[in-house]
C-alpha positions as CSV (number, residue, x, y, z in Angstrom):
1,X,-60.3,-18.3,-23.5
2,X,-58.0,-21.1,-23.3
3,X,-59.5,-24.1,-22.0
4,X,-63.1,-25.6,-22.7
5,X,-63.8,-25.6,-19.1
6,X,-63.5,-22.1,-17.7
7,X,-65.4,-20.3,-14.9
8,X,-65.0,-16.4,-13.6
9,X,-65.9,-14.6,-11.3
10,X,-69.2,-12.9,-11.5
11,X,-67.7,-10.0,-12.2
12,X,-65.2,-11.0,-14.8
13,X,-67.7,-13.6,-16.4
14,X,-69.9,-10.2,-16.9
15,X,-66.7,-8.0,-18.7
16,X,-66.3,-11.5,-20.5
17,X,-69.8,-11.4,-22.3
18,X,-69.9,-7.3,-22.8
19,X,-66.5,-8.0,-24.4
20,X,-67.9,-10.7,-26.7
21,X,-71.4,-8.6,-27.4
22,X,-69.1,-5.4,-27.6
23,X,-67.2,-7.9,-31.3
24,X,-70.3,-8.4,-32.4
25,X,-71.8,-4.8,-32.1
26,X,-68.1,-3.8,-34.3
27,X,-68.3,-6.9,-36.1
28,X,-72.2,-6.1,-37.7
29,X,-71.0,-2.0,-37.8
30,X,-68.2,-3.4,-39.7
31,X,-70.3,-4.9,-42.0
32,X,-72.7,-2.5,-42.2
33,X,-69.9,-0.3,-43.7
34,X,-69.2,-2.9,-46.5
35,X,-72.4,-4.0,-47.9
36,X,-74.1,-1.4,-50.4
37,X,-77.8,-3.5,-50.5
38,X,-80.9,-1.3,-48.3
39,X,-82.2,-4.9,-46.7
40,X,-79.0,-6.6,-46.1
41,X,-77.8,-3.2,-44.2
42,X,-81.0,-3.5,-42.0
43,X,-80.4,-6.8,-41.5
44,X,-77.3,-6.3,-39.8
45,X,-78.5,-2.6,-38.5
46,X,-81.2,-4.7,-36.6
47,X,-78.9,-7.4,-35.0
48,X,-76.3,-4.4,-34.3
49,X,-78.7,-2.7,-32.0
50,X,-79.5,-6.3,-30.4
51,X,-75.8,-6.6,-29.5
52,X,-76.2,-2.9,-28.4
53,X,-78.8,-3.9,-26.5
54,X,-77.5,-7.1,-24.8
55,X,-74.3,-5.1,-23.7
56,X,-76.2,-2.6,-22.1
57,X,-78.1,-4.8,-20.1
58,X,-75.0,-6.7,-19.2
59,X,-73.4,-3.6,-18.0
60,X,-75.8,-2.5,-15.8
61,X,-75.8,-5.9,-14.4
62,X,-72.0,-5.4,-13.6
63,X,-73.3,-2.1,-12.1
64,X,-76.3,-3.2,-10.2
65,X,-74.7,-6.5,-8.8
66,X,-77.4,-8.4,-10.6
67,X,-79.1,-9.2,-13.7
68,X,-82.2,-7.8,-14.0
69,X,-85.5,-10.1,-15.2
70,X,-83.6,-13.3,-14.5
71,X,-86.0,-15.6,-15.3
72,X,-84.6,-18.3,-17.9
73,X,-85.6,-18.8,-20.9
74,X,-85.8,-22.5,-22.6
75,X,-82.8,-22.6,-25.3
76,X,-84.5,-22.9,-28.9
77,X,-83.4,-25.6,-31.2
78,X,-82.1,-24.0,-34.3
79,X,-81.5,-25.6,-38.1
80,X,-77.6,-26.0,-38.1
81,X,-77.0,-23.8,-40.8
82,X,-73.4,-22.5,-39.9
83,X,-72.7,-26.2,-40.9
84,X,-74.3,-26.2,-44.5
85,X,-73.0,-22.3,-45.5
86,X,-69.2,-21.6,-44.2
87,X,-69.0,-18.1,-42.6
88,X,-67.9,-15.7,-45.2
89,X,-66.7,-12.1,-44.9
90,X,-68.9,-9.9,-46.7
91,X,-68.0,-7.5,-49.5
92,X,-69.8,-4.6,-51.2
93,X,-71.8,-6.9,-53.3
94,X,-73.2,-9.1,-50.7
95,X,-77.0,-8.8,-50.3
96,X,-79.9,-10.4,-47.9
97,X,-78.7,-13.7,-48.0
98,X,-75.5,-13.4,-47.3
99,X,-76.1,-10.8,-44.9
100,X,-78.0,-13.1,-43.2
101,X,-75.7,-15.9,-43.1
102,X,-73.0,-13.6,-41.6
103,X,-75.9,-13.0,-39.0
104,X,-76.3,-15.9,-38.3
105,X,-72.8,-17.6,-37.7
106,X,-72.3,-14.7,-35.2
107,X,-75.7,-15.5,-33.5
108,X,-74.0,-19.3,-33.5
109,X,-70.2,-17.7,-32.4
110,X,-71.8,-16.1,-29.0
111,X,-74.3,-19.3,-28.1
112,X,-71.4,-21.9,-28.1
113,X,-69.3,-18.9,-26.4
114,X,-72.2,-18.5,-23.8
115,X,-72.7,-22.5,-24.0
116,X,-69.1,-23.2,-22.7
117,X,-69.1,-20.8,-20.0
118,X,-72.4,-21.7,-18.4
119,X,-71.1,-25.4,-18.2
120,X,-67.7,-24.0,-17.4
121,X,-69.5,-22.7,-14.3
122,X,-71.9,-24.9,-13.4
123,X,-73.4,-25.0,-10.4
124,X,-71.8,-21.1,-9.2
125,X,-74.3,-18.2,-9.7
126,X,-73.4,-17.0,-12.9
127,X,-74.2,-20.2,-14.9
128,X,-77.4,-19.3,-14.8
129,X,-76.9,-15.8,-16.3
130,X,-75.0,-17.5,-18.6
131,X,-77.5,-20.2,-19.7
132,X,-80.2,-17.4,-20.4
133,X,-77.8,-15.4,-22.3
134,X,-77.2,-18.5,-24.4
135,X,-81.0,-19.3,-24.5
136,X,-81.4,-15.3,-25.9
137,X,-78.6,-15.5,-28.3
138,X,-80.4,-19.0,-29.4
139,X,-83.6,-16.8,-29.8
140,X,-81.9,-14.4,-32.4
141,X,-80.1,-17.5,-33.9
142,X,-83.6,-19.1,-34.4
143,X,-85.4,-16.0,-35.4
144,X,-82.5,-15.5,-38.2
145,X,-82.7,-19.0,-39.5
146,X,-86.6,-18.8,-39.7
147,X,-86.2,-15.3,-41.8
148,X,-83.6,-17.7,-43.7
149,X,-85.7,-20.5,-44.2
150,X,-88.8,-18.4,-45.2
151,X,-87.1,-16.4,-47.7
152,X,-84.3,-18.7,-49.3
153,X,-85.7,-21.9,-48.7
154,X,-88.9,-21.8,-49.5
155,X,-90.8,-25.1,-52.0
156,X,-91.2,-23.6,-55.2
């Protein structure tokens, strides 16, 4: 995606987003492969089936003409962490934390992607799909930090 303003039709703005969920599904599998540590595999086992799950919704959308359960949700503030931790690829010695930061600056990867293509299409009929795909990936964003926060974070 070239340019910071970019709108598709509905049906390539929906191959657009499977493509991106379909990276992070390989992406988390990838990692998953690497990482030797029980909780940070589940970690990325969980968010793998999340991507799974996102793609499959988004496919049936492209199927059915529609998104199913449209109703929007309110994008959740999150803690910025992608700017304190740089991403880093994981190795066989990585555990929860840096599972989780790997989480994490995917999370961040598909809100910004799902950011610029709902204001890329503002006003059309998929900017709304858009805006509560970003507003779910913000969810998991959230939900990762707070797992971050409460674990590595915490007042001794």
């Amino acid at each position: 995606m070239g340019s910071d303003q970019v709108c598709y039709t509905y049906e390539g703005a929906l191959e657009a987003a499977i493509a991106m969920e379909e990276q992070g599904f390989r992406n988390y599998l990838q990692a998953m492969a690497t990482v030797q540590q029980k909780g940070a595999k589940e970690i990325l086992r969980e968010n793998a089936l999340d991507e799974l799950n996102h793609k499959h919704q988004l496919e049936r959308a492209l199927v059915e003409g529609q998104m199913e359960g449209a109703g929007l949700q309110k994008q959740l503030p999150t803690m910025n962490l992608t700017a304190i931790f740089p991403k880093k690829e994981l190795g066989p010695d990585s555990g929860v934390r840096d599972a989780l930061l790997y989480a994490i600056h995917l999370e961040k990867e598909a809100v910004e992607f799902y950011g610029k293509v709902a204001d890329g299409c503002s006003g059309a009929p998929m900017a709304v799909l858009f805006a509560r795909l970003k507003a779910e990936e913000s969810s998991h964003l959230q939900r990762l930090e707070d797992l971050y926060e409460q674990h590595f974070m915490t007042e001794n």
